[in-house]
C-alpha positions in Angstrom: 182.4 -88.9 49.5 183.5 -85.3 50.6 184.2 -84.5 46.3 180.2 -86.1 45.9 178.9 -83.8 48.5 180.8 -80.7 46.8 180.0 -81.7 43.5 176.4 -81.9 44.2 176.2 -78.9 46.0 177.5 -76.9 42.7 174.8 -78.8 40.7 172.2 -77.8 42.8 173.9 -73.9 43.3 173.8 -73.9 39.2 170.5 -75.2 39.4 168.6 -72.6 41.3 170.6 -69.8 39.8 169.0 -71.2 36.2 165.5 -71.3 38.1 165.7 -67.7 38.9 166.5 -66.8 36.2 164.0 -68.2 34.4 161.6 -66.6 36.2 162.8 -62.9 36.7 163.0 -63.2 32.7 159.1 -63.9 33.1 158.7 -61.2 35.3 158.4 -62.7 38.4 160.2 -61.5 41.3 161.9 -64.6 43.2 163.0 -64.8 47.0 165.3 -67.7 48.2 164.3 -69.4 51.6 166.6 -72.6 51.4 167.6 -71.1 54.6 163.9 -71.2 56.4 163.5 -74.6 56.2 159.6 -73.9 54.7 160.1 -77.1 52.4 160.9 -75.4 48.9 163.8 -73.7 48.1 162.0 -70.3 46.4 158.8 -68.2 46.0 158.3 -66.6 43.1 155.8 -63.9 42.8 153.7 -62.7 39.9 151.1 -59.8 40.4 148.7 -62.9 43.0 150.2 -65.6 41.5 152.7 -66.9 43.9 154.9 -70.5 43.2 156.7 -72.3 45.6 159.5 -74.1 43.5 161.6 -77.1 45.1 164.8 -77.1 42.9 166.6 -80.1 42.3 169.7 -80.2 40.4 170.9 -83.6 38.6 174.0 -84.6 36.4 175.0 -87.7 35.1 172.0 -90.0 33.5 169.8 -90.9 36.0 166.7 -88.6 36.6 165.9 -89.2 39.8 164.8 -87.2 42.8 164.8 -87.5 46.8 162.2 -85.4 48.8 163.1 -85.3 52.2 160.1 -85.2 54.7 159.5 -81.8 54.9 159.7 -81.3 51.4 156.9 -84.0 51.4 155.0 -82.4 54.0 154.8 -78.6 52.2 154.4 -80.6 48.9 151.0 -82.1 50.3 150.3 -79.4 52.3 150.1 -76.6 49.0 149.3 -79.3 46.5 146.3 -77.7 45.5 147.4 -74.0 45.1 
């Protein structure tokens, strides 16, 4: 299990390092808070625009995702901005 948990912790690292920089190549200037436990993982900014962007890394061949609950809870608390 220990290999699973370190293996999906890489995915997820490569995941949000492709996520940024996707967006700094847009322009936008993106701020990690993984660590704030806000329920996303980063806010990118854009002149007022600004995203709040729940990364999720997968590999093999399912696509699936697990919220947990506070990722829920910000999901339908900023659903409509």
């Amino acid at each position: 299990m220990r290999f699973r948990e370190r293996r999906a912790d890489r995915v997820e690292q490569a995941a949000v390092k492709e996520v940024v920089a996707y967006y700094r190549k847009h322009g936008y200037r993106v701020d990690s808070v993984e660590q704030d436990n806000v329920g996303w993982d980063l806010t990118a900014v854009l002149g007022k625009r600004e995203l709040k962007l729940e990364v999720k890394g997968l590999s093999g061949d399912q696509v699936t995702v697990e919220l947990t609950p506070n990722e829920y809870k910000s999901l339908q608390q900023y659903k409509d901005h």
